[in-house]
CHARMM-style PDB file with segment names, atoms N, HN, CA, C and O in Angstrom:
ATOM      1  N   UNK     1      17.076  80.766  82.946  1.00  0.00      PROA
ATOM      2  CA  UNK     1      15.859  80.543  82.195  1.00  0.00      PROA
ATOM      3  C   UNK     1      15.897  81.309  80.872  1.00  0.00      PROA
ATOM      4  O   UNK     1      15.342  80.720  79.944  1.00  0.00      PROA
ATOM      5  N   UNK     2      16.512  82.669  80.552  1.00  0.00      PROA
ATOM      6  HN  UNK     2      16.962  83.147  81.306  1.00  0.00      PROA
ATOM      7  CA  UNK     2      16.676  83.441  79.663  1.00  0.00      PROA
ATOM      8  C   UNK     2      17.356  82.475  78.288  1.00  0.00      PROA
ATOM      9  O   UNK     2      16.911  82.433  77.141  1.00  0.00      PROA
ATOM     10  N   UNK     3      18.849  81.575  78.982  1.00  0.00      PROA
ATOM     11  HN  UNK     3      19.210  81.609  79.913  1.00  0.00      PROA
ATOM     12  CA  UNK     3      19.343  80.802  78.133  1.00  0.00      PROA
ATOM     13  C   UNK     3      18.809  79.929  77.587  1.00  0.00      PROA
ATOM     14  O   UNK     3      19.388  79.570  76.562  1.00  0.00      PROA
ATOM     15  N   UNK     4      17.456  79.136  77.961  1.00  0.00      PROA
ATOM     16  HN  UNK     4      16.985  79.427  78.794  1.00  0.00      PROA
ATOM     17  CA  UNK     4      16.786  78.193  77.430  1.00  0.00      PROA
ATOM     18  C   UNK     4      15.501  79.157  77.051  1.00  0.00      PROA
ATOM     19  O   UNK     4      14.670  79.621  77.832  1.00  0.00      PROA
ATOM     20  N   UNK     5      15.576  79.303  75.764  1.00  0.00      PROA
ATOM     21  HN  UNK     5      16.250  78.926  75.130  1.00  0.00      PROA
ATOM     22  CA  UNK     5      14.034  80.219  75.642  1.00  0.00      PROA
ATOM     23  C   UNK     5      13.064  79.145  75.090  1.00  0.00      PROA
ATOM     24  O   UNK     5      11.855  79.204  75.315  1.00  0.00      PROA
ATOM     25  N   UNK     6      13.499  78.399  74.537  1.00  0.00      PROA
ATOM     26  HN  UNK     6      14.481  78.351  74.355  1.00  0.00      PROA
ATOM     27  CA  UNK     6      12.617  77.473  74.381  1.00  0.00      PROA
ATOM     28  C   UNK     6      12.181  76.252  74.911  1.00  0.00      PROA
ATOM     29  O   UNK     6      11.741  75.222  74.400  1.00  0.00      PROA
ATOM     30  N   UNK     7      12.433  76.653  76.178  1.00  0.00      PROA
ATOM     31  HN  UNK     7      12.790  77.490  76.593  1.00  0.00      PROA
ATOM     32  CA  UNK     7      11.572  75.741  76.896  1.00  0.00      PROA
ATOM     33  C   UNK     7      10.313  76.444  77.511  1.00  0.00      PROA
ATOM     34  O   UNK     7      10.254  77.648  77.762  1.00  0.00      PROA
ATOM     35  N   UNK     8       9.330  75.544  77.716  1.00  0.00      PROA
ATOM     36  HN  UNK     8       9.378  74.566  77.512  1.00  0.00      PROA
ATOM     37  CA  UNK     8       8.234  76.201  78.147  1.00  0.00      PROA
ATOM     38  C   UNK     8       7.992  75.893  79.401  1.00  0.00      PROA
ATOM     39  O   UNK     8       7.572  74.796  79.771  1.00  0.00      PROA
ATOM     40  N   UNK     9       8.331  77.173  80.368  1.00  0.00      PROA
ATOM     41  HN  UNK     9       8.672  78.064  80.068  1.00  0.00      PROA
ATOM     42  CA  UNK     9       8.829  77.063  81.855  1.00  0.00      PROA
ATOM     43  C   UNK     9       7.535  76.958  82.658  1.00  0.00      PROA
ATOM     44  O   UNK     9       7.384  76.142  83.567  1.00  0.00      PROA
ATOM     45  N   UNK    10       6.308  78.126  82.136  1.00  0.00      PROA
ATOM     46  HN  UNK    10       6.431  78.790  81.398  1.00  0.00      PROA
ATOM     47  CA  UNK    10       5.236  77.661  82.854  1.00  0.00      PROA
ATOM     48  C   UNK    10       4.649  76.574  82.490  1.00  0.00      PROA
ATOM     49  O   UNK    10       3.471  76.482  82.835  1.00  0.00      PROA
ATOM     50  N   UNK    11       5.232  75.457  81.722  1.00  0.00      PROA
ATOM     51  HN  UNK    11       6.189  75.532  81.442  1.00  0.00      PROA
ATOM     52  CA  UNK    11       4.109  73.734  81.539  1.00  0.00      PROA
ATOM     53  C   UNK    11       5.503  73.592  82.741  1.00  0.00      PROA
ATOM     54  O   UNK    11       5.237  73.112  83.843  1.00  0.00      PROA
ATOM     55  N   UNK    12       6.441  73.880  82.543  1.00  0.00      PROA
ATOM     56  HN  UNK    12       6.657  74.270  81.647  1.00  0.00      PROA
ATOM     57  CA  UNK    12       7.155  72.720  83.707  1.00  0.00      PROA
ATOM     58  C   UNK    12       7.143  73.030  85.101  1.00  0.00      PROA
ATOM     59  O   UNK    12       7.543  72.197  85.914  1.00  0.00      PROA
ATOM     60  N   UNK    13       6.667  74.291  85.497  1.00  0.00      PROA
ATOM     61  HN  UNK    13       6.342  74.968  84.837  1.00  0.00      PROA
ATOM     62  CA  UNK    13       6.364  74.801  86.372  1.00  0.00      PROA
ATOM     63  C   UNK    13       4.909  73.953  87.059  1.00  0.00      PROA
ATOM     64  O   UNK    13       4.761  73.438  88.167  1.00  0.00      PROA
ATOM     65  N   UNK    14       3.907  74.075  85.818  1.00  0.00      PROA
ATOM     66  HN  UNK    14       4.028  74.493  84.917  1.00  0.00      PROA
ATOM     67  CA  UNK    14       2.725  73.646  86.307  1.00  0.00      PROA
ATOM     68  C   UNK    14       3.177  72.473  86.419  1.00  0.00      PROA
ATOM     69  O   UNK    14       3.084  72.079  87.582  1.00  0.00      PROA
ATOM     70  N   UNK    15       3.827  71.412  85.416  1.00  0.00      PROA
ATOM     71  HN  UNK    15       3.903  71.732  84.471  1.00  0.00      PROA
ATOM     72  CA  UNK    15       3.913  69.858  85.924  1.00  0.00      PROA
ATOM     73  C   UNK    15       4.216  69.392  87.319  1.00  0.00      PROA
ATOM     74  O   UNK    15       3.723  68.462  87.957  1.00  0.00      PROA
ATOM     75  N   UNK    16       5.361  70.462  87.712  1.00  0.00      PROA
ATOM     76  HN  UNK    16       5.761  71.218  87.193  1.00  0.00      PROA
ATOM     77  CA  UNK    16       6.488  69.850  88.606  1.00  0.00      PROA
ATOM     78  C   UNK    16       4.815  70.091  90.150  1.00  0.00      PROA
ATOM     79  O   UNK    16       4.441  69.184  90.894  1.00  0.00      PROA
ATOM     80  N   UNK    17       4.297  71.383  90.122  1.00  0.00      PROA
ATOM     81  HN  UNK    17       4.601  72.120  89.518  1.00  0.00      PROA
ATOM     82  CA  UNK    17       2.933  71.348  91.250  1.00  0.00      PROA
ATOM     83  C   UNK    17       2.248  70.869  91.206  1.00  0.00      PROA
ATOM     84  O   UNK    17       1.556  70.673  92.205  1.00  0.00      PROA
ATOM     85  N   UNK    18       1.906  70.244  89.780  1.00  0.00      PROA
ATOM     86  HN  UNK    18       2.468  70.403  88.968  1.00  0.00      PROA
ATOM     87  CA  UNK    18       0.659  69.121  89.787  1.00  0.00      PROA
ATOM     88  C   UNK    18       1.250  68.129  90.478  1.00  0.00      PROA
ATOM     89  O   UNK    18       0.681  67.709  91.486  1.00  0.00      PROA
ATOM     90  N   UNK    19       2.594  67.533  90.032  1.00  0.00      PROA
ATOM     91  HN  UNK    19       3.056  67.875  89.213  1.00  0.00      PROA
ATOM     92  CA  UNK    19       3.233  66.247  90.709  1.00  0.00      PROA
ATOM     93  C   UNK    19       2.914  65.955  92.357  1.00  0.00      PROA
ATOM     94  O   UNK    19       2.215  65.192  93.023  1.00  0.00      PROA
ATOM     95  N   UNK    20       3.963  67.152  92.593  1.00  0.00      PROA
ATOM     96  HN  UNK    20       4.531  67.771  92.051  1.00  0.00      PROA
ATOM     97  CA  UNK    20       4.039  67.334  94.066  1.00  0.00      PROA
ATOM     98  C   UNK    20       2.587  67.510  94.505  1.00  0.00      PROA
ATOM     99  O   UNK    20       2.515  66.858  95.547  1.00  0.00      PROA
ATOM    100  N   UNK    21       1.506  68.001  94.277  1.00  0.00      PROA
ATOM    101  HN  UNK    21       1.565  68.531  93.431  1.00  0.00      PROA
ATOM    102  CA  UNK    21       0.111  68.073  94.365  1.00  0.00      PROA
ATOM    103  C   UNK    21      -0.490  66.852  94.845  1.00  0.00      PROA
ATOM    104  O   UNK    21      -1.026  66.606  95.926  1.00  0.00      PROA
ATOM    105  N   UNK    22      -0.261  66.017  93.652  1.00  0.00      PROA
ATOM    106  HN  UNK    22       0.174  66.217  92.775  1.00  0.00      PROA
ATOM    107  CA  UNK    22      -0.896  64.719  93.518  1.00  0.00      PROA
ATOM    108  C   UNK    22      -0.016  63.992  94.842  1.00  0.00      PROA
ATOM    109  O   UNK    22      -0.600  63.599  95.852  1.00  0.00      PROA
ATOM    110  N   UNK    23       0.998  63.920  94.716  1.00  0.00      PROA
ATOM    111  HN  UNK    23       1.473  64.239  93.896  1.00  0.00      PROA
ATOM    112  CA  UNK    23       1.557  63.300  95.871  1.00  0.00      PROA
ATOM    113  C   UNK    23       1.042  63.435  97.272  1.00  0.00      PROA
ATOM    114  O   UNK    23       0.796  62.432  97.941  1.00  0.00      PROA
ATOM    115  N   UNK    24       0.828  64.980  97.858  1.00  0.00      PROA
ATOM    116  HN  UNK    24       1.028  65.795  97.315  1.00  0.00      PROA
ATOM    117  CA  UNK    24       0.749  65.268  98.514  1.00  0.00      PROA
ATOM    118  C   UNK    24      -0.725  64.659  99.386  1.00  0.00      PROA
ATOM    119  O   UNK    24      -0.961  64.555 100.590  1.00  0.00      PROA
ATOM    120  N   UNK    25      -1.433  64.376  98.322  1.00  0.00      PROA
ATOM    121  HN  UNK    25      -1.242  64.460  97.344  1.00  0.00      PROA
ATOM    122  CA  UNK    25      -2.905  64.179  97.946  1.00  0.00      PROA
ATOM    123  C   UNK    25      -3.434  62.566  98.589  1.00  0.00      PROA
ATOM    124  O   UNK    25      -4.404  62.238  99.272  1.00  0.00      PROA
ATOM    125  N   UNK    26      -2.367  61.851  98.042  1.00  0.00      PROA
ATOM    126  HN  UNK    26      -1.578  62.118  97.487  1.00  0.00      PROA
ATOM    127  CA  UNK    26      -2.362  60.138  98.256  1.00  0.00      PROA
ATOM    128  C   UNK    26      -2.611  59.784  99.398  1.00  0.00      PROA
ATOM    129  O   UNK    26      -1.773  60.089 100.246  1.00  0.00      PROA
ATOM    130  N   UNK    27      -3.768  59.064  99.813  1.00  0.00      PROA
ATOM    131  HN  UNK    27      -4.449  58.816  99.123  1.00  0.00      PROA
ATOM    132  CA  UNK    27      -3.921  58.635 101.114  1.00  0.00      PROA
ATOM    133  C   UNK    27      -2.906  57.281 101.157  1.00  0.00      PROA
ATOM    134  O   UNK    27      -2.809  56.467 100.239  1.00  0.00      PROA
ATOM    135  N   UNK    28      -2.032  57.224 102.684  1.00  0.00      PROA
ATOM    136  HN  UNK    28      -2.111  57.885 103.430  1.00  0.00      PROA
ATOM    137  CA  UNK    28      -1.731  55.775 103.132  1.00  0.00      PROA
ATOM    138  C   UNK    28      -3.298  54.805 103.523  1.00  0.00      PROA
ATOM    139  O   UNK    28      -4.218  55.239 104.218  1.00  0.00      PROA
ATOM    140  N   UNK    29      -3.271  54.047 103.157  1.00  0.00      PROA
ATOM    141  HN  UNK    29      -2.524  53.694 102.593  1.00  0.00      PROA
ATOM    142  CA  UNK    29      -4.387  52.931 102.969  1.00  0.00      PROA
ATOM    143  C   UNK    29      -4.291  52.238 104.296  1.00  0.00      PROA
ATOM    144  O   UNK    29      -5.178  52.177 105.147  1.00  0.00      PROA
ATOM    145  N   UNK    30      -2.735  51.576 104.365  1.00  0.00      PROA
ATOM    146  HN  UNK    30      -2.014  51.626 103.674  1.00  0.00      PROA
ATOM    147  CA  UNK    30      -2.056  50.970 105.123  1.00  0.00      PROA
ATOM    148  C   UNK    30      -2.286  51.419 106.340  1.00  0.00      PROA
ATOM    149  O   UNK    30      -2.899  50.796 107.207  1.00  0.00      PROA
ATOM    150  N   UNK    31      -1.634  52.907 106.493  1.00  0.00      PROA
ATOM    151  HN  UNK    31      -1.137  53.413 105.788  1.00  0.00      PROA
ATOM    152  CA  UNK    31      -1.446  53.419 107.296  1.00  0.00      PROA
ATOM    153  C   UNK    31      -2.958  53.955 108.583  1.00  0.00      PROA
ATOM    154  O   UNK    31      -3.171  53.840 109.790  1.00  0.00      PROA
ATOM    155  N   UNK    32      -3.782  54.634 107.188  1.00  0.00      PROA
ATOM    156  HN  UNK    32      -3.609  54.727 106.207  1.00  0.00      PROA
ATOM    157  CA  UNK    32      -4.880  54.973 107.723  1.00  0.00      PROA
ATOM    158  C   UNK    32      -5.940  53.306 108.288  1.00  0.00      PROA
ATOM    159  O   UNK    32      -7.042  53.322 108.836  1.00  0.00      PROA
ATOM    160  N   UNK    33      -5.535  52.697 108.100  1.00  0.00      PROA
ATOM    161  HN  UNK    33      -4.640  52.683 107.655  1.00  0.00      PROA
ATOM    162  CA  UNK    33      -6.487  51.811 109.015  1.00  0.00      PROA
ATOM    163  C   UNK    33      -6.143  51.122 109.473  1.00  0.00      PROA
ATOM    164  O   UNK    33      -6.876  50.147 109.643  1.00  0.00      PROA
ATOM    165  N   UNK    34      -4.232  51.097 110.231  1.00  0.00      PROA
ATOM    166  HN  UNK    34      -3.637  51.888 110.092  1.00  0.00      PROA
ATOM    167  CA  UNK    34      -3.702  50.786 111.486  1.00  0.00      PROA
ATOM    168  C   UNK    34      -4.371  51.587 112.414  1.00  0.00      PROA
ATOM    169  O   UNK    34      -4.909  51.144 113.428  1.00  0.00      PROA
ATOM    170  N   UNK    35      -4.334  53.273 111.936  1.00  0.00      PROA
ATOM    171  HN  UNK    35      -3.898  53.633 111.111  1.00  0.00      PROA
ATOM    172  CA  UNK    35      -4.864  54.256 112.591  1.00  0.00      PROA
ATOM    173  C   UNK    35      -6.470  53.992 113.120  1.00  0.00      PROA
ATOM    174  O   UNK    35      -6.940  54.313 114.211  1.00  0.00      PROA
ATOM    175  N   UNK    36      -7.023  53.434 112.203  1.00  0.00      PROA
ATOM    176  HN  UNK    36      -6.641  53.173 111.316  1.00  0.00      PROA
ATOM    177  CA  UNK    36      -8.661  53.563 112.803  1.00  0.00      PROA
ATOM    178  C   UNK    36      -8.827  52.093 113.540  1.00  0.00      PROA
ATOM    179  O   UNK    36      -9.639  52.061 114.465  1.00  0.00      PROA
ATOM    180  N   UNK    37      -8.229  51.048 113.256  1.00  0.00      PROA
ATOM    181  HN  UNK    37      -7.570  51.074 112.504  1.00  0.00      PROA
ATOM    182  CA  UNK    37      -8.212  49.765 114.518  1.00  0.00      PROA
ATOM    183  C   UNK    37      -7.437  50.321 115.506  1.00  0.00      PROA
ATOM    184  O   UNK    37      -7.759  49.679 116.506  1.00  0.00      PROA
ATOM    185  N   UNK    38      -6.331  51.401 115.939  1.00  0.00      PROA
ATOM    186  HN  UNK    38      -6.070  51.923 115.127  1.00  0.00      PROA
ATOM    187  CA  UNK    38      -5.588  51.495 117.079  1.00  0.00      PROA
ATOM    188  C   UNK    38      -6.836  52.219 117.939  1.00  0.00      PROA
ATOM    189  O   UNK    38      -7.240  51.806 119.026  1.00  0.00      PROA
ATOM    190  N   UNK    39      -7.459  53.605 117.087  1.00  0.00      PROA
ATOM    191  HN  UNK    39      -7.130  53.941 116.204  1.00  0.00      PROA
ATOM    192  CA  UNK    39      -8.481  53.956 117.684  1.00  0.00      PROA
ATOM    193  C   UNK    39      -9.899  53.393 118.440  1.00  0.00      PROA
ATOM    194  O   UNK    39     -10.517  53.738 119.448  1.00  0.00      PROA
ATOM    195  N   UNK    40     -10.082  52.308 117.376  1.00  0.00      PROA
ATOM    196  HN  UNK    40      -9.581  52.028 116.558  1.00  0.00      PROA
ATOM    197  CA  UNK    40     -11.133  51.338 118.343  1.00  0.00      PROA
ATOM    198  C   UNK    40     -10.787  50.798 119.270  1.00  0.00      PROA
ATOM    199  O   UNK    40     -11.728  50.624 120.044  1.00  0.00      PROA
ATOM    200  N   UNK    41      -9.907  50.432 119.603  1.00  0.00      PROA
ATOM    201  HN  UNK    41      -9.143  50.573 118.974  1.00  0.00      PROA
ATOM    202  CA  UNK    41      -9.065  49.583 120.522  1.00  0.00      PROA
ATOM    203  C   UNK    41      -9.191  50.304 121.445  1.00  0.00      PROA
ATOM    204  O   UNK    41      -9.802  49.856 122.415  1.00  0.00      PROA
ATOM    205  N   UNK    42      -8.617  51.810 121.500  1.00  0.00      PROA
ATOM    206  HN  UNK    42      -8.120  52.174 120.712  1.00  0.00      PROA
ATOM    207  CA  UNK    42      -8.893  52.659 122.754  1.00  0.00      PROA
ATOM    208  C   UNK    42     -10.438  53.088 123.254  1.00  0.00      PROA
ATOM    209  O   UNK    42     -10.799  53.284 124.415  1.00  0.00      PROA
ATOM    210  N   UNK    43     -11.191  53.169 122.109  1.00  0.00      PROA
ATOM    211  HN  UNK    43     -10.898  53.010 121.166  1.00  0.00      PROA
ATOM    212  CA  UNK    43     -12.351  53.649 122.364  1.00  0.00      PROA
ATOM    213  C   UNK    43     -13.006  52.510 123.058  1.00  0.00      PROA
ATOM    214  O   UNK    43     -13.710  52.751 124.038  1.00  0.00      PROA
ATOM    215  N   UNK    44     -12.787  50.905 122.508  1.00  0.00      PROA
ATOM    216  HN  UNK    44     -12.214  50.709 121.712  1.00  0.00      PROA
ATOM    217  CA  UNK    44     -13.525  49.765 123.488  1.00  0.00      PROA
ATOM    218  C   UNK    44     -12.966  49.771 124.537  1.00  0.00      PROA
ATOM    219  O   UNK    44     -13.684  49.722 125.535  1.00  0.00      PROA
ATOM    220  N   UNK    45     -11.603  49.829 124.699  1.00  0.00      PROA
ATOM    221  HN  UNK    45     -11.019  49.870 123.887  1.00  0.00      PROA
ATOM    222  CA  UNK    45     -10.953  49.635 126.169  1.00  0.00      PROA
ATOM    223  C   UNK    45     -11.905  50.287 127.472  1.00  0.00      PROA
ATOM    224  O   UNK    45     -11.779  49.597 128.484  1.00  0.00      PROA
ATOM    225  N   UNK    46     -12.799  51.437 127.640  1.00  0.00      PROA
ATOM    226  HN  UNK    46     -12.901  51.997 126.818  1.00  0.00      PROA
ATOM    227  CA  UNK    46     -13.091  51.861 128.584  1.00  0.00      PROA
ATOM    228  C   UNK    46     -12.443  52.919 129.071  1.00  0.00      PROA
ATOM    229  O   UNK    46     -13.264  53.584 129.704  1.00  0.00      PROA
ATOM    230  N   UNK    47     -11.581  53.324 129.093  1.00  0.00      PROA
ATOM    231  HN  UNK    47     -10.915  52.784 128.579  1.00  0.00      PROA
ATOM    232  CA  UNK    47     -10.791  54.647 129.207  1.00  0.00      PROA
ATOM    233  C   UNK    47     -10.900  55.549 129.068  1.00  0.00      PROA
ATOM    234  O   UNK    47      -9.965  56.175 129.567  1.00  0.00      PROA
ATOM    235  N   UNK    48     -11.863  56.364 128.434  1.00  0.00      PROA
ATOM    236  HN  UNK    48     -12.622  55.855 128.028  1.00  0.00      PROA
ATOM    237  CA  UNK    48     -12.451  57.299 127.874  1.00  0.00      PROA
ATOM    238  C   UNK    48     -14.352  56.883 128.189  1.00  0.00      PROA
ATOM    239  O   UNK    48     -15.277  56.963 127.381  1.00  0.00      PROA
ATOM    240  N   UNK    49     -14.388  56.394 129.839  1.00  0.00      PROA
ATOM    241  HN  UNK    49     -13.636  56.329 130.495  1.00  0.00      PROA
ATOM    242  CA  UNK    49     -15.778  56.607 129.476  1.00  0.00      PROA
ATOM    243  C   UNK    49     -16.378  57.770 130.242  1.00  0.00      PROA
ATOM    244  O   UNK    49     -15.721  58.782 130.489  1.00  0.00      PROA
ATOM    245  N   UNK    50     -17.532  57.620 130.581  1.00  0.00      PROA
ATOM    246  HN  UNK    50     -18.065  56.798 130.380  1.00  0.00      PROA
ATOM    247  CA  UNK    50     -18.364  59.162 131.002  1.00  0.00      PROA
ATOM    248  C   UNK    50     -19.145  59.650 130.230  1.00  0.00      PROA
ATOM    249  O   UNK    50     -19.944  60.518 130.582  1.00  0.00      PROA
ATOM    250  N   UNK    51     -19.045  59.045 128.654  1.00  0.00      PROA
ATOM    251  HN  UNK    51     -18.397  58.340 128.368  1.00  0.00      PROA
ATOM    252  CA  UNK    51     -20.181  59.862 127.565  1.00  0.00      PROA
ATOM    253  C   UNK    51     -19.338  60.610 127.126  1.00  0.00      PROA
ATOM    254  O   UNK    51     -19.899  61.655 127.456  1.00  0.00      PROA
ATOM    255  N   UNK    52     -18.309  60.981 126.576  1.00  0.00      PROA
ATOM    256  HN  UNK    52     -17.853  60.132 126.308  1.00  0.00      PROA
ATOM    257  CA  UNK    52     -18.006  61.929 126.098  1.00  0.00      PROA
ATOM    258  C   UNK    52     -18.158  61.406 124.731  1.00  0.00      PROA
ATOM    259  O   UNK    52     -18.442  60.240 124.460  1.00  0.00      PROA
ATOM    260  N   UNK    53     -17.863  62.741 123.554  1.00  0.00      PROA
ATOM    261  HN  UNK    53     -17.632  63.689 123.774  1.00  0.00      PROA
ATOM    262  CA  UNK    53     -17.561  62.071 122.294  1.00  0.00      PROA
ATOM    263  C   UNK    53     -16.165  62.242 121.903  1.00  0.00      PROA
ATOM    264  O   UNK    53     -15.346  63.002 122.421  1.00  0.00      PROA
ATOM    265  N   UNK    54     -15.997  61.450 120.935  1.00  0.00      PROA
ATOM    266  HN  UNK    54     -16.661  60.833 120.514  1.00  0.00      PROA
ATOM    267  CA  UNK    54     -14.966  61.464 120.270  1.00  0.00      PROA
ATOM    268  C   UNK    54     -14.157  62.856 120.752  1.00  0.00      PROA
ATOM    269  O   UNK    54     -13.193  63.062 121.490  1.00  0.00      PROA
ATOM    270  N   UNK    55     -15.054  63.708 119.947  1.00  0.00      PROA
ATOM    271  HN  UNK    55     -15.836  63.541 119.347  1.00  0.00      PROA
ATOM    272  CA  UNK    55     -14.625  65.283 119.716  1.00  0.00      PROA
ATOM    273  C   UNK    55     -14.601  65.996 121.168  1.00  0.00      PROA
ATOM    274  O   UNK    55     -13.799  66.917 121.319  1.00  0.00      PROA
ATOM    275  N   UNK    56     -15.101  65.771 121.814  1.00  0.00      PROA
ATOM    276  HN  UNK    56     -15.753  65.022 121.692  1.00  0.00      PROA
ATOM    277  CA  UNK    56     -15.298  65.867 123.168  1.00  0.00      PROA
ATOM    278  C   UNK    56     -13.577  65.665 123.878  1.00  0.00      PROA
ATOM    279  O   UNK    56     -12.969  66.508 124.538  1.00  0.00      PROA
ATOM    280  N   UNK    57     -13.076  64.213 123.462  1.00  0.00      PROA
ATOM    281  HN  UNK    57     -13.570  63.527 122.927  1.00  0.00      PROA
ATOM    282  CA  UNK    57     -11.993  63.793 124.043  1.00  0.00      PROA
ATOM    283  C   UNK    57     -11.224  64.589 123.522  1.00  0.00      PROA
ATOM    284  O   UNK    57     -10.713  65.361 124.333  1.00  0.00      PROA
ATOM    285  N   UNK    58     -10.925  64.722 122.478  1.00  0.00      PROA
ATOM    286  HN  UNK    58     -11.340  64.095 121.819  1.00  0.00      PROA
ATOM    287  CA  UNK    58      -9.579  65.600 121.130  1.00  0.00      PROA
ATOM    288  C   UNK    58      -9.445  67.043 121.767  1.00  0.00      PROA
ATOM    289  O   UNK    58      -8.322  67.513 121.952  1.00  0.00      PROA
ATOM    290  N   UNK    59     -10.363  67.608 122.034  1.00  0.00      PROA
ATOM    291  HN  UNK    59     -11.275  67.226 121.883  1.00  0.00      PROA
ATOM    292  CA  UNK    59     -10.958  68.851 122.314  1.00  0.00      PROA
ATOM    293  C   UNK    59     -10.167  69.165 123.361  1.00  0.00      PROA
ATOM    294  O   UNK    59      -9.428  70.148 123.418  1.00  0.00      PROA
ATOM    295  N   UNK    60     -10.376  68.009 124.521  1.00  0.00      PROA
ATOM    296  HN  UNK    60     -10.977  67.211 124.474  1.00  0.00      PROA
ATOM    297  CA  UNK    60      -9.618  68.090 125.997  1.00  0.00      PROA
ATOM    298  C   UNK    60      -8.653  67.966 126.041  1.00  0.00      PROA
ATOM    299  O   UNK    60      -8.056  68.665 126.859  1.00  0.00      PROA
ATOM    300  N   UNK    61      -7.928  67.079 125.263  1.00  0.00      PROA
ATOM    301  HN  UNK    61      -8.414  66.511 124.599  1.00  0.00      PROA
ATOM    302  CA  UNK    61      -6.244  66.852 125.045  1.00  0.00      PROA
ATOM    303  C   UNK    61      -5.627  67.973 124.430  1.00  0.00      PROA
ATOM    304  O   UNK    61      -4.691  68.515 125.018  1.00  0.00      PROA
ATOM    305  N   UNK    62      -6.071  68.460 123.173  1.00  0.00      PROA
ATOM    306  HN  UNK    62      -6.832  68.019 122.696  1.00  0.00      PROA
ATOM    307  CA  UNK    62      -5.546  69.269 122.518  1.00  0.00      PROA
ATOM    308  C   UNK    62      -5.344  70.803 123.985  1.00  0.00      PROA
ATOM    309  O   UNK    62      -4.431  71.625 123.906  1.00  0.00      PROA
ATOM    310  N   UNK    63      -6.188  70.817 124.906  1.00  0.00      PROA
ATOM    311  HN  UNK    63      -6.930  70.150 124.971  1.00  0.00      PROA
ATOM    312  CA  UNK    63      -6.623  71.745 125.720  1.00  0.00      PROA
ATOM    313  C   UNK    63      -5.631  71.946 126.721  1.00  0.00      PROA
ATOM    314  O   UNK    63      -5.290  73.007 127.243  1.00  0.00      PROA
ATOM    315  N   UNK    64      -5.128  70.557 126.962  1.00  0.00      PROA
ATOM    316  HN  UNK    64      -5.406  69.695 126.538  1.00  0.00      PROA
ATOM    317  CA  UNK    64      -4.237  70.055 127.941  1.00  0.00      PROA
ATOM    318  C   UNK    64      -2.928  70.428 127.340  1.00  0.00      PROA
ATOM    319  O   UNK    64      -2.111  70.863 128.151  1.00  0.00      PROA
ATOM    320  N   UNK    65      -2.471  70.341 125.850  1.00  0.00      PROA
ATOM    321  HN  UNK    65      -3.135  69.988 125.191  1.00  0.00      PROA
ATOM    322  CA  UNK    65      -1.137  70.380 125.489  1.00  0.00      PROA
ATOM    323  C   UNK    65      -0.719  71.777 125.634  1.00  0.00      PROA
ATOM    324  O   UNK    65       0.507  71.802 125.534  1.00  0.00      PROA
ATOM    325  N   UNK    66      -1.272  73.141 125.856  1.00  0.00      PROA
ATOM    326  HN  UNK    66      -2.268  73.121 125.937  1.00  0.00      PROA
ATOM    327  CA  UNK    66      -1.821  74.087 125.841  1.00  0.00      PROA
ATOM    328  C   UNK    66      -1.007  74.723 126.900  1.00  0.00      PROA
ATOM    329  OT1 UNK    66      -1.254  75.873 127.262  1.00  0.00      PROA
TER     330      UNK     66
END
């Protein structure tokens, strides 16, 4: 970095984290609402009944991996 003094390391510094930032940032569109029809699918199926909620179920699994 010494050899290039004229470059200006903190703009390319900041560019290169904004980039990766923004990327990081991007929702799948696609993806996220395979995800929320796979979820209805389970939630109509009946499989999860008793009243619980959503958060209720996540809660128990996550409890179980444990």
């Amino acid at each position: 970095m010494m050899l290039h003094d004229e470059i200006d390391w903190d703009a390319v510094i900041h560019n290169s984290i904004s980039r990766q930032l923004d990327e990081l940032e991007q929702i799948d569109v696609a993806r996220a609402q395979r995800a929320a029809e796979s979820a209805d699918r389970i939630r109509k199926s009946g499989i999860f009944a008793g009243g619980k909620t959503s958060e209720e179920i996540i809660r128990e699994w996550r409890d179980k991996r444990r």
